[in-house]
C-alpha positions in Angstrom: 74.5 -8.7 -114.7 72.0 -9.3 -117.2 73.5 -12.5 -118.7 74.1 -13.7 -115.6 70.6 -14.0 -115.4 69.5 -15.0 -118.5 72.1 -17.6 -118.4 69.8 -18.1 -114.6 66.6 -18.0 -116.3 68.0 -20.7 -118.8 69.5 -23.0 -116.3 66.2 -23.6 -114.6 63.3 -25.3 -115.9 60.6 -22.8 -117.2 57.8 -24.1 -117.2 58.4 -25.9 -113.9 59.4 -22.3 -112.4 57.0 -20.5 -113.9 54.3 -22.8 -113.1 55.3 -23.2 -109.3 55.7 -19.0 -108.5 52.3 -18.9 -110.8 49.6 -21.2 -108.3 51.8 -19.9 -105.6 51.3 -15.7 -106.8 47.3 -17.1 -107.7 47.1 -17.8 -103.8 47.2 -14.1 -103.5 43.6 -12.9 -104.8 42.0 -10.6 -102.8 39.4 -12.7 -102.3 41.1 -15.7 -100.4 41.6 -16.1 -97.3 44.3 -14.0 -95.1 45.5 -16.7 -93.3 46.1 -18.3 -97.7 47.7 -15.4 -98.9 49.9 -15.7 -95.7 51.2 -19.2 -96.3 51.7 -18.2 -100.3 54.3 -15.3 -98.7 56.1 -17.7 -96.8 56.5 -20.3 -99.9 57.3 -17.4 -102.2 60.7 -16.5 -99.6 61.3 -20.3 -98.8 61.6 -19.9 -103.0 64.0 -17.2 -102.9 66.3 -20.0 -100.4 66.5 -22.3 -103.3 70.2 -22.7 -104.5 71.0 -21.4 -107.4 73.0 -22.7 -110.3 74.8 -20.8 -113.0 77.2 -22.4 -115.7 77.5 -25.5 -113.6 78.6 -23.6 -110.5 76.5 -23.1 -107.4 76.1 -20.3 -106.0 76.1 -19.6 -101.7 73.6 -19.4 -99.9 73.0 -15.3 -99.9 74.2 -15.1 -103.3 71.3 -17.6 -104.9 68.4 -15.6 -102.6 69.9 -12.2 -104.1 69.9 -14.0 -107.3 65.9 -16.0 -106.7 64.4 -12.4 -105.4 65.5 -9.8 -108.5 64.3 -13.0 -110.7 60.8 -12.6 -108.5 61.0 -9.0 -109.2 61.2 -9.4 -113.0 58.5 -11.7 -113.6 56.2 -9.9 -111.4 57.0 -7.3 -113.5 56.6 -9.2 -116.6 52.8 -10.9 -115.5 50.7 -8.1 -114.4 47.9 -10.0 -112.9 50.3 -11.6 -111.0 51.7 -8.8 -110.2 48.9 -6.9 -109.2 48.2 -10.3 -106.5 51.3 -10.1 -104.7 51.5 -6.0 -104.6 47.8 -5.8 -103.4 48.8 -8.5 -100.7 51.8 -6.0 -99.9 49.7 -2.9 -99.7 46.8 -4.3 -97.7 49.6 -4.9 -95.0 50.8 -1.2 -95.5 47.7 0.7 -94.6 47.0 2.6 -91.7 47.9 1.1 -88.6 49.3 -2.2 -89.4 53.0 -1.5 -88.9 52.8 0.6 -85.2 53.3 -2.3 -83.4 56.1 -3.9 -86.1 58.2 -0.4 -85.1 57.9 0.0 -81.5 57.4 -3.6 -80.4 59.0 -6.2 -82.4 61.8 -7.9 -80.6 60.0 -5.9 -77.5 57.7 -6.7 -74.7 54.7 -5.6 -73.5 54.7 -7.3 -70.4 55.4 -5.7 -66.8 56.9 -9.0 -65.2 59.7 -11.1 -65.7 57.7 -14.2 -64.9 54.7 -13.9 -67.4 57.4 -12.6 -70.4 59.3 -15.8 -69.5 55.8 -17.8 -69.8 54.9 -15.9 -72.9 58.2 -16.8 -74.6 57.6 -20.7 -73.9 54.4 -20.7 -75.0 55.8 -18.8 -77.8 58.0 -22.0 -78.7 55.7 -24.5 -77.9 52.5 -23.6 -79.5 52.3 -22.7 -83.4 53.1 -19.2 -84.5 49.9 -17.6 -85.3 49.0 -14.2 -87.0 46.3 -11.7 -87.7 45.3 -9.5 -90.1 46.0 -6.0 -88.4 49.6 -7.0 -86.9 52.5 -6.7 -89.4 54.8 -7.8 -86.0 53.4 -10.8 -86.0 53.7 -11.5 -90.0 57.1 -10.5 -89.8 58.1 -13.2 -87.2 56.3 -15.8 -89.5 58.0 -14.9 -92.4 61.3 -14.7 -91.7 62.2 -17.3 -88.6 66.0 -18.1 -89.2 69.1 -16.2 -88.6 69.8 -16.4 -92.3 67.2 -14.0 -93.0 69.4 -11.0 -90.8 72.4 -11.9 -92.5 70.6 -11.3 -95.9 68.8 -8.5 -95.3 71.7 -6.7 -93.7 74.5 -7.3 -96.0 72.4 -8.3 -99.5 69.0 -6.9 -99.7 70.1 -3.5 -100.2 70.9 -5.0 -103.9 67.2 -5.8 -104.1 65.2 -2.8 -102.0 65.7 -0.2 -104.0 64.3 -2.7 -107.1 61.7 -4.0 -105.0 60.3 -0.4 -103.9 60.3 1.1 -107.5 58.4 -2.3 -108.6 56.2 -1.6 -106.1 55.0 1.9 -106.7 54.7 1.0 -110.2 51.7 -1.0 -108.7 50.2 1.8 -107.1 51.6 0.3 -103.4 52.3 3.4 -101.4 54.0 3.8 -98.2 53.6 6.9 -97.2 51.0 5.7 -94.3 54.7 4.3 -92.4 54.9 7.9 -91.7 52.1 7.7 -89.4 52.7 4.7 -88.2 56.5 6.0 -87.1 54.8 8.9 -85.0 52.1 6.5 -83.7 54.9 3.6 -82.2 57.3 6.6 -81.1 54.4 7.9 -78.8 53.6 5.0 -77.8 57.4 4.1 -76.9 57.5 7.1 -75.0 54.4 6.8 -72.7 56.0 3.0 -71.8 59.4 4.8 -70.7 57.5 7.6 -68.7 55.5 4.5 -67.0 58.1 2.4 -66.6 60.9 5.8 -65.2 58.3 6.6 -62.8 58.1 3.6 -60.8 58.9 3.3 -57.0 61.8 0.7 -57.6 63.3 3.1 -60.4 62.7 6.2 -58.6 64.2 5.0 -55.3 67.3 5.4 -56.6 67.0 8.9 -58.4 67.4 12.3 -57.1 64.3 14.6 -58.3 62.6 17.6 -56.9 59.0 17.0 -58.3 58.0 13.7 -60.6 57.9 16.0 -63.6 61.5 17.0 -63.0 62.0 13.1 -63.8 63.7 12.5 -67.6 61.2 9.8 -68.4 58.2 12.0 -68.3 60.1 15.1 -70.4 61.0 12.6 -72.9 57.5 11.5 -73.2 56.1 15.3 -73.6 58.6 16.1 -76.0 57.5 13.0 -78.3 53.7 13.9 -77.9 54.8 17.7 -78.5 56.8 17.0 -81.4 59.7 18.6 -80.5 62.8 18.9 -82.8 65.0 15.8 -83.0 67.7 17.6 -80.8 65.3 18.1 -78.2 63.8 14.8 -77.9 67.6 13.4 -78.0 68.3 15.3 -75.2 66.0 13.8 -73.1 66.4 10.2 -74.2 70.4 11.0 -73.6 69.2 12.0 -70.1 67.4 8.8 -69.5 70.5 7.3 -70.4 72.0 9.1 -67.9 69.7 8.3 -65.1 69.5 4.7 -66.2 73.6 4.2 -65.8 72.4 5.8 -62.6 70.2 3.3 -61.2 72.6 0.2 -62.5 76.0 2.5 -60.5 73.8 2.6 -57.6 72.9 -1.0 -57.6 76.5 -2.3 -57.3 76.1 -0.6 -53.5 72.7 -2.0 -52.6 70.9 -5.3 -53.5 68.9 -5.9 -56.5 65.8 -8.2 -57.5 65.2 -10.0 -61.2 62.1 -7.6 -61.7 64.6 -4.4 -61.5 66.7 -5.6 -63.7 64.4 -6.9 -66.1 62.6 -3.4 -65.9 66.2 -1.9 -66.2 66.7 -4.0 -69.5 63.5 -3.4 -71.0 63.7 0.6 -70.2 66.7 0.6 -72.5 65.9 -1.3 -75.0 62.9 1.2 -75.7 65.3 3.9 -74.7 67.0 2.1 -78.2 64.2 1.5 -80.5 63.3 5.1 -79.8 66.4 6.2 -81.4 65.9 4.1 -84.2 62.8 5.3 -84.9 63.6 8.8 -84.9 66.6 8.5 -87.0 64.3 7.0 -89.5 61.9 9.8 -88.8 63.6 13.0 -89.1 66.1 11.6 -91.7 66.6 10.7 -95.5 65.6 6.8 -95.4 67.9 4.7 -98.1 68.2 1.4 -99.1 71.4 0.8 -97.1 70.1 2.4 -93.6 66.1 0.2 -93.8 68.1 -3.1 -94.9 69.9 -2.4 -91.5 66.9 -1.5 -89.3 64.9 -4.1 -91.1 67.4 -6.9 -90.0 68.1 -5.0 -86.2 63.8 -5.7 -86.3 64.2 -9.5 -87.2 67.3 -9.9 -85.3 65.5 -8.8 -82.2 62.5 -10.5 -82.7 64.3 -13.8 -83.2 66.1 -13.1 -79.6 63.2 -11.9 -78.0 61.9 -15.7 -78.3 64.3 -17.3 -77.0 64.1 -18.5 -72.8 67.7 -19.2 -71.6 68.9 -15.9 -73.0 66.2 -14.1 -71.5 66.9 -15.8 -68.6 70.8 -15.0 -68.7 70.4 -11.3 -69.6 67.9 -10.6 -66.8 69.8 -12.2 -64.1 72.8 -11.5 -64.7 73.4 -8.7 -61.8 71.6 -10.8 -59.1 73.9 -13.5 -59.9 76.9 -11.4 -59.3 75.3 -9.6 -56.5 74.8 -13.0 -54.9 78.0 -14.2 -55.8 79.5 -10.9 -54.2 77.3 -12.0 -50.7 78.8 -15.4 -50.8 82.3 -14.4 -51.7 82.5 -11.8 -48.5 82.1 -15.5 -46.3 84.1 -17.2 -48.3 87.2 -15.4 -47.2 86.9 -16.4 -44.1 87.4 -20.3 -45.6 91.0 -19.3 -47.3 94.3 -19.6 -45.2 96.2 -16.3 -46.9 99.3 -17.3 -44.5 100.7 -19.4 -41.4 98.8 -17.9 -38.6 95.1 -18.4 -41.1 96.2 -22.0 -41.6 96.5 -22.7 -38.1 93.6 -20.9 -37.5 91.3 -22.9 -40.1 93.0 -26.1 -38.7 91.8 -25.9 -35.4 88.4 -24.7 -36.4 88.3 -27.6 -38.8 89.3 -29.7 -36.2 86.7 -28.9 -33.4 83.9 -29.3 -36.4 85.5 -32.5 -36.6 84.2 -33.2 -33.5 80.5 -31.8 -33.5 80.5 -34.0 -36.9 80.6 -37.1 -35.3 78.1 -36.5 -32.3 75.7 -35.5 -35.2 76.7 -38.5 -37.5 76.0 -40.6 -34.3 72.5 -39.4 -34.0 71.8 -39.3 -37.9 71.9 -43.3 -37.7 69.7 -43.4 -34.2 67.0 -41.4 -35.7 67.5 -43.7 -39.3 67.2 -46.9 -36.7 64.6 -45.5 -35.3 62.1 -45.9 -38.5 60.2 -43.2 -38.0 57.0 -42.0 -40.4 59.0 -40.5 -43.2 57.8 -36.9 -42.6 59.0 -36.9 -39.1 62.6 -39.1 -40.0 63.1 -36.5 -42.5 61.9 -33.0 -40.3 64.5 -35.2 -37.4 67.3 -35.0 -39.9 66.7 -31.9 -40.8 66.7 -30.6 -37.1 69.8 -32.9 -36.4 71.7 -31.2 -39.1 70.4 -27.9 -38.8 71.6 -27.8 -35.0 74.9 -29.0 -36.1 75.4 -26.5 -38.9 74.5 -23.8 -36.8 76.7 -24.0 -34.0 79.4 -24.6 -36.2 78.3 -20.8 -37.5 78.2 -19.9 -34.2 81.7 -21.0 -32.9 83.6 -20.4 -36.0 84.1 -23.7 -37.0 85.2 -25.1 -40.5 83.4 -28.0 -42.1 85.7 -29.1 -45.1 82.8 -29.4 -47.7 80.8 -26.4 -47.2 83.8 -24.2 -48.1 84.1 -25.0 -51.8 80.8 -23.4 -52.8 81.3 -19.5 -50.3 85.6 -19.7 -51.7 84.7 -20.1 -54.8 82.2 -17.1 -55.0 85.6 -14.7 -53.7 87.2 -15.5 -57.6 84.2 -13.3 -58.2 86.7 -9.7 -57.5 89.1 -11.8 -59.5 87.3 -12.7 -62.3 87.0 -8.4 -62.3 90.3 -8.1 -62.4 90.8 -10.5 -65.1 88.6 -8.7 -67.4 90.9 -5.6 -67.0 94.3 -6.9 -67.1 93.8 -10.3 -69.2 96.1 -11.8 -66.5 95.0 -15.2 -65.2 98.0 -15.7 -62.8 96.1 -14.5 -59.7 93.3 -16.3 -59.8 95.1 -19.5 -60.7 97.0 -18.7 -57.3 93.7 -18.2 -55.9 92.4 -21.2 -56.8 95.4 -23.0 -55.2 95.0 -21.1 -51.8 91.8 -22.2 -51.7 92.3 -25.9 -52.6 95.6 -26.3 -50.4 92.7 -24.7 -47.7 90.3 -27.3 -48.5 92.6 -29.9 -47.5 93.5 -28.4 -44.5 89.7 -28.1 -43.2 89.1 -32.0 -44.5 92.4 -33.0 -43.0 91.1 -31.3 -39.5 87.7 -32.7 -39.7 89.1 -36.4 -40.6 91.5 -36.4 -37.8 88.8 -35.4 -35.5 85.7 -36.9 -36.4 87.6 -40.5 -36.6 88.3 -41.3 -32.8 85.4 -39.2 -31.3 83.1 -41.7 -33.5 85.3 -44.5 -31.7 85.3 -42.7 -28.3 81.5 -42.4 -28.2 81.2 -46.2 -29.8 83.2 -47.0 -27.0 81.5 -45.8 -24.2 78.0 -46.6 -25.4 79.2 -50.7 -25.8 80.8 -49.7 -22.2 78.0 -48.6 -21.0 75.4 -50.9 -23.0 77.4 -54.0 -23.8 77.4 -53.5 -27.3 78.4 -51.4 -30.1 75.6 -48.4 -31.4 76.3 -50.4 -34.7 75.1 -54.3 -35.0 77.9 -56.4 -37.3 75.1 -57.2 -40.0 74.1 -53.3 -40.4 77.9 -52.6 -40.0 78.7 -54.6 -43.6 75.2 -53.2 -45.0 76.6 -49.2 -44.1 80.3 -50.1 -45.4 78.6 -52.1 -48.8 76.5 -48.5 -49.5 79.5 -46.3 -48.8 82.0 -48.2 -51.2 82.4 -46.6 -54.4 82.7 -50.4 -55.7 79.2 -51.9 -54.9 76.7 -48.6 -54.7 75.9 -45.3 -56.0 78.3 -43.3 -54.0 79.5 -41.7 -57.0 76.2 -40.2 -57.8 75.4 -39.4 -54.5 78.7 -37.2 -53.6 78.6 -35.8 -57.1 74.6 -35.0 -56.1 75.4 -33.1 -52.7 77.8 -30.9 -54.0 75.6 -29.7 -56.5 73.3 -28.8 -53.2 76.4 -27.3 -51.3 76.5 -25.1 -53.7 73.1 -24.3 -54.2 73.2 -23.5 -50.2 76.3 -21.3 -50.9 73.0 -19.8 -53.7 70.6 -19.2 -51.3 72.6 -17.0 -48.4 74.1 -14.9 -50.6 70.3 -14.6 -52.2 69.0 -14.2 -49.0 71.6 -11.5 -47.6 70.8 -9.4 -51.2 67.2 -9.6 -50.2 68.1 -8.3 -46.9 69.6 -5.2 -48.2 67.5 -4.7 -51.5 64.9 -4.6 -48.5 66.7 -1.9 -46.6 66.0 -4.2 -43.3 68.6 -2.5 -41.7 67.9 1.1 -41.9 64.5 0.1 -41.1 65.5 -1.4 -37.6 68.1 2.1 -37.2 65.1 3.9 -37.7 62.6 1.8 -35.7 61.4 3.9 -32.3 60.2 0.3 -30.4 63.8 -1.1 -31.2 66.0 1.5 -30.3 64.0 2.4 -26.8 64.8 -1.9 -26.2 68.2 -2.6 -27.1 69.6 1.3 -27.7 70.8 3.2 -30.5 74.3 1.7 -30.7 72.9 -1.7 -30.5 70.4 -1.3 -32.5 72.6 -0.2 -35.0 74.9 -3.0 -34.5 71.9 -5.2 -34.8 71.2 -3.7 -38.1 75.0 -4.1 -39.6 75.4 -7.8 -38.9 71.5 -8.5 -39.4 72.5 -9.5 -43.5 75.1 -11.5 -42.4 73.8 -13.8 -39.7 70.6 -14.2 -41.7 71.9 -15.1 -44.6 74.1 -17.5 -42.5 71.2 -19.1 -41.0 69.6 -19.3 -44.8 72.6 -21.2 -45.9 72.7 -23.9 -42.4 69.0 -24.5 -42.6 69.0 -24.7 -46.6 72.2 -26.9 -46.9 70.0 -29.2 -43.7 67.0 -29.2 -46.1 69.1 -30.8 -49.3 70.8 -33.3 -46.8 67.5 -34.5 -45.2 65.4 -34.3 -48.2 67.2 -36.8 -51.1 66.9 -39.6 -48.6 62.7 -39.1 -47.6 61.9 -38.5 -51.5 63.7 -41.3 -52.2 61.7 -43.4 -49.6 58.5 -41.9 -50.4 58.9 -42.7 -54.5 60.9 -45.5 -54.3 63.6 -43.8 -56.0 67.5 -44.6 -54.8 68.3 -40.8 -54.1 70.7 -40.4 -51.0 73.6 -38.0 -50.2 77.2 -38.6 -49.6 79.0 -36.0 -47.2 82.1 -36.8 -46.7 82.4 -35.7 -42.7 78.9 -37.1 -41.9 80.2 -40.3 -43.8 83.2 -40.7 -42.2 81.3 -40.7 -39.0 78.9 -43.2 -40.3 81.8 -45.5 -41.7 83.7 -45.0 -38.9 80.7 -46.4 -36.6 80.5 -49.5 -38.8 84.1 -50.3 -38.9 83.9 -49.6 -34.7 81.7 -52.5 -34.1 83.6 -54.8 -36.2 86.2 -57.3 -34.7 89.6 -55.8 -35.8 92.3 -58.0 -37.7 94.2 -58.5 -40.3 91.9 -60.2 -42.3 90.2 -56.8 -42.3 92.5 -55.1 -44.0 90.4 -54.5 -47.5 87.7 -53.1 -45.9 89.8 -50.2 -44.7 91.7 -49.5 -47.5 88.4 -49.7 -49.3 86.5 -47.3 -47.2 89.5 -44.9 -47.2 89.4 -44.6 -50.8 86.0 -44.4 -51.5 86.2 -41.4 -48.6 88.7 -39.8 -50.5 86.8 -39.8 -53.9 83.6 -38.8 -51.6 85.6 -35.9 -50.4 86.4 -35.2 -53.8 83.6 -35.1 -55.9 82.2 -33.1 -53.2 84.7 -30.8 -52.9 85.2 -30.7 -56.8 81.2 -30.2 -57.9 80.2 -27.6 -55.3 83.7 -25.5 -56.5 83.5 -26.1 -60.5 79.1 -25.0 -60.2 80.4 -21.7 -58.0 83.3 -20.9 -60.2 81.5 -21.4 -63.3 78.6 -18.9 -61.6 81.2 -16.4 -60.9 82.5 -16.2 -64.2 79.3 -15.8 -65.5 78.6 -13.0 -63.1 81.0 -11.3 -64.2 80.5 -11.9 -67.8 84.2 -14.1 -67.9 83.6 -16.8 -70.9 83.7 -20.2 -69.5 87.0 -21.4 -71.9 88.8 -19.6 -69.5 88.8 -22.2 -66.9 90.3 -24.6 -68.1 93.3 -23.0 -68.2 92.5 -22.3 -64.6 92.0 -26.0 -63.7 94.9 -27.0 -65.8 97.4 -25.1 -64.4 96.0 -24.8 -61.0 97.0 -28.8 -60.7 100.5 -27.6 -62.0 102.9 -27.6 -59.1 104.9 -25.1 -60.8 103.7 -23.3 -63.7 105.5 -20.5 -65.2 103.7 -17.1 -65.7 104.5 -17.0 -69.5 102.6 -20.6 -70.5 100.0 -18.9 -69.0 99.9 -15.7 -70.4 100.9 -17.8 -73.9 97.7 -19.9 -73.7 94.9 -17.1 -72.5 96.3 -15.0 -75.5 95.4 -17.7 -78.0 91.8 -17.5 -76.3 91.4 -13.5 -76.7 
């Protein structure tokens, strides 16, 4: 080992070594500057990420910092003044106090909401880091910022801790003030859990005689009364216990971002707590600090970043929602004849409320209103539409995609058990051969109704609702050759889905509320409508609201691209493909027919088809992709989904053959 360094030592260039770690160490002098001596730490471990080079060969990354920090070591040790600089730097940050909040909040959180911890982490990434003199946390999170630095000090720095701590009492740096520090953040840990375990949104779901009786508060007693290690471990297991609790209970009853996120961050001082006493109450060596020192910097690094955050936190609203969806979306698959007949005929008379409301989307666009009142007159036109189409039963083709997809969510369960991708591949074809069932319906309907009600206004009138000029001018901004129709399909089923979003957000709401056991219990609405109607109010209350959330929400994104489009000057419109077929189908009606004519049709079939489509196609991959996140499914699973799904015949083994090679 020793020639390996001095071999080290002579492959570098002395005096250029010795004179960079020497004005870097001088930075260090107890009378400069914190914010100096802080900058000289940093360059000294950027130092230690230098490659090394020994006998011509290069050594990797961890192997040339192992190599860069014993060499720091030794010529500490061999310059005493120098010495003395960087260990007085270390010891001013060990005394009293500094390190509390390094142990009980690095990779932590002091806030109490999700929103303002999603701010702080933002402005975390946007502004410089900054540090003070009394917070090791925030020294630690300057000096070591990559993931390099867990790797190292997990798996390598053991090597050098047990050097670097003997070099260091040699200076006279002591430690011993960590003790303190240990007791401090553990009491401080505990009062958060006891604060946190004792609020309503927690305790709602716990069953407790008195608030003392509640495992939150004994664990925080036992921490302030210094109870044995078993003790206080019994009551963090507790919390444990009661947490697992809470989350069982929540898969029955709705849930809200700022549970969950008071879920998460309950646990993860539930964690830290353990760590801390295990480093309390037992025999610290080099091997078990290198690991709690990385588990610090490895949380810390995570606790900055947003999308993460974002993912972790919402993870059981997202399946909670998906769950609300997915119980409508089985009412969109045909499972055998009689549900395909079924669908077909509901598909068909929406066909036919389609194209009275396609007729009177293109009155109230001829009418050229003020833009605020064209749009609120969409809006109403479509929101009428939608909702007695919820009311009857009916099946429009391209809101299905986003409430079938959300049923793969039980599947996606399954999957995660069994590995078996074979049912929700069948699934997926149910639902697409469905799909075209309720597009078939709607096309066959919408069609002549458009032409029945273009023919008795020109009966009626003289002439048809369409002019021949704004006929070519509706037919040039539907073809997929000469416009944006791409964009626009591909745009609305983005907003079919987020429809599909927002009722089965609204219907968790509902429940996380507990509406209905209000209205059960409600005197006034009971002596009205009754008991047993009041209760029958209260059971299909989530459902019909959440069904009105999703008409008026998905009438909002229709009647919204088109105004804000006007307003900015922006081309933003939509493209759905029932309400377009209406619209082409009145353009083509006041047109002469003949042969010559020919292209046009063809042209506005396909384009209809790819409308349809991308529609259908968007709205399905955003919900399937939400699903599988919900339930925690990795998203290289699908496309063995899609591929196989478009299979006509598939056998069971390719598939079981190619999910393997993804485990």
């Amino acid at each position: 080992m020793f020639r390996i360094f001095r071999r080290f030592n002579r492959s570098l260039n002395n005096d250029v070594v010795r004179a960079d770690l020497h004005s870097t160490l001088l930075d260090l002098k107890p009378e400069n500057p914190f914010d100096l001596k802080m900058e000289a730490l940093k360059k000294l471990i950027d130092w230690t990420k230098w490659p090394v080079t020994v006998g011509g060969e290069t050594k990797d990354y961890y192997s040339s910092r192992t190599i860069r920090t014993k060499f720091l070591l030794q010529f500490l040790d061999r310059n005493e003044d120098l010495g003395t600089y960087f260990f007085g730097a270390i010891s001013d940050l060990m005394k009293r106090g500094k390190a509390t909040r390094l142990l009980y909040i690095t990779g932590l959180t002091d806030h109490n909401g999700f929103f303002s911890e999603i701010a702080d982490r933002m402005i975390l990434r946007i502004l410089p880091q900054t540090f003070t003199e009394k917070d090791l946390a925030e020294i630690c999170r300057y000096l070591f910022d990559s993931p390099e630095d867990i790797v190292w000090i997990e798996q390598y720095a053991i090597n050098v801790l047990e050097p670097f701590i003997q070099t260091a009492k040699k200076f006279n740096v002591s430690f011993d003030f960590l003790k303190d520090d240990l007791e401090d953040a553990l009491i401080i840990l505990g009062s958060h859990i006891s604060s946190l375990g004792v609020t309503r949104q927690i305790r709602r779901h716990l069953d407790y005689a008195d608030l003392s009786d509640l495992s939150f508060i004994k664990l925080s007693m036992a921490i302030n009364r210094r109870d044995t290690p078993d003790q206080i471990l019994k009551e963090l297991t507790q919390c444990r216990i009661n947490i697992l609790n809470v989350r069982n209970k929540l898969e029955e009853v709705g849930v809200s971002v700022q549970l969950i996120y008071t879920i998460e961050k309950i646990e993860s001082y539930l964690n830290r707590t353990e760590y801390l006493l295990h480093l309390r109450f037992n025999s610290v060596d080099s091997t078990l600090l290198a690991k709690f020192l990385s588990k610090l910097i490895a949380d810390e690094q995570e606790h900055q970043g947003v999308k993460n955050f974002i993912q972790q936190n919402i993870h059981l609203l997202t399946k909670k929602i998906v769950e609300r969806a997915g119980n409508k979306g089985d009412h969109y698959i045909a499972y055998n004849a009689q549900g395909r007949r079924q669908l077909f005929v509901a598909a068909c008379w929406a066909g036919v409320l389609t194209a009275f409301t396609a007729v009177i989307k293109y009155w109230i666009g001829e009418a050229h209103f003020p833009y605020f009142f064209e749009g609120f007159f969409f809006f109403f036109n479509y929101s009428v539409s939608f909702l007695l189409m919820q009311y009857w039963h009916m099946a429009l083709s391209s809101k299905q995609p986003a409430y079938t997809a959300s049923a793969l969510s039980r599947k996606f369960e399954d999957f995660k058990k069994t590995r078996e991708l074979s049912s929700i591949i069948s699934e997926v074809r149910l639902i697409s051969y469905s799909q075209f069932l309720a597009f078939l319906g709607n096309f066959l309907w919408v069609v002549p109704i458009t032409y029945l009600l273009d023919l008795i206004y020109r009966f009626s009138f003289g002439d048809s609702i369409v002019s021949e000029k704004e006929a070519y001018l509706i037919l040039d901004k539907h073809s997929i050759f000469t416009s944006l129709t791409l964009l626009y399909a591909a745009l609305t089923g983005v907003l079919l889905w987020l429809s599909s979003v927002i009722s089965g957000w609204t219907e968790n709401w509902v429940i996380y509320r507990n509406i209905p056991s209000l209205i059960t219990q409600n005197s006034l609405i009971s002596g009205i409508l009754g008991k047993e109607k009041s209760r029958a109010l209260a059971e299909s209350l989530p459902g019909t609201i959440s069904g009105i959330a999703g008409c008026l929400s998905i009438s909002f994104f229709l009647a919204a691209p088109v105004i804000i489009g006007k307003i900015f000057g922006l081309p933003l419109d939509i493209r759905h493909v029932t309400l377009a077929t209406g619209t082409v189908t009145l353009a083509l009606s006041s047109l002469t027919p003949g042969l010559d004519q020919w292209y046009l049709y063809l042209e506005m079939l396909v384009s209809l088809t790819v409308i349809g489509i991308l529609n259908f196609g968007v709205s399905f991959y955003c919900a399937i992709r939400m699903a599988a996140t919900a339930r925690e499914v990795h998203s290289k699973y699908l496309r063995i989904i899609f591929k196989f799904s478009l299979l006509r015949r598939a056998k069971k083994s390719n598939i079981v053959q190619e999910t393997e090679q993804l485990l």
